[in-house]
C-alpha positions, 0 to 999 in steps of 0.5 A: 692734303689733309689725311683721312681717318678710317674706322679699322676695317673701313674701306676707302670710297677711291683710291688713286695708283700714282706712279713716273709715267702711268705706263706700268705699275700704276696701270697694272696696280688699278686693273689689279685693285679694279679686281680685288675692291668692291665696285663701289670704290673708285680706283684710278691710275695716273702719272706725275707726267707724260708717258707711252703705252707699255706693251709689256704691261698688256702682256702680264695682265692678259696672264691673269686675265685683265686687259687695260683695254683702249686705256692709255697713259694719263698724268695728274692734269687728265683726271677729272677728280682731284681728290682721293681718300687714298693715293699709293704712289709707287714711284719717288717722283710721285711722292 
């Protein structure tokens, strides 16, 4: 994938969170970014595979008053774009 180059300062238009399994961190980095990020800016999450719903991931954003909703786990193949300005992988496996 080639690189994107941003002006200093510049914001990227989406941004993908890729972790194992998109059962904790990735899940948690995009409800985070969700918050943080105008919402002009595409935020989505996704693992390198398969993974199940993580009750402790629901815990910790519910402290910061975030909640994933009805969201469950989703690997690369369940996105509907397949092209980011820029991916955080937060796992070895997802680089």
């Amino acid at each position: 994938m080639a690189g994107l180059t941003l002006a200093p300062g510049a914001l990227p238009r989406s941004v993908l969170f890729l972790c194992g399994m998109n059962a904790v961190r990735s899940p948690m980095a995009e409800q985070l970014a969700r918050r943080m990020l105008p919402p002009t800016i595409f935020v989505a999450s996704a693992g390198v595979r398969a993974g199940e719903r993580d009750p402790f991931v629901d815990a910790v954003l519910a402290e910061d008053g975030l909640t994933l909703g009805e969201r469950h786990p989703r690997t690369l193949d369940d996105l509907e774009d397949d092209y980011f300005d820029l991916i955080v992988t937060l796992a070895p496996e997802a680089h």
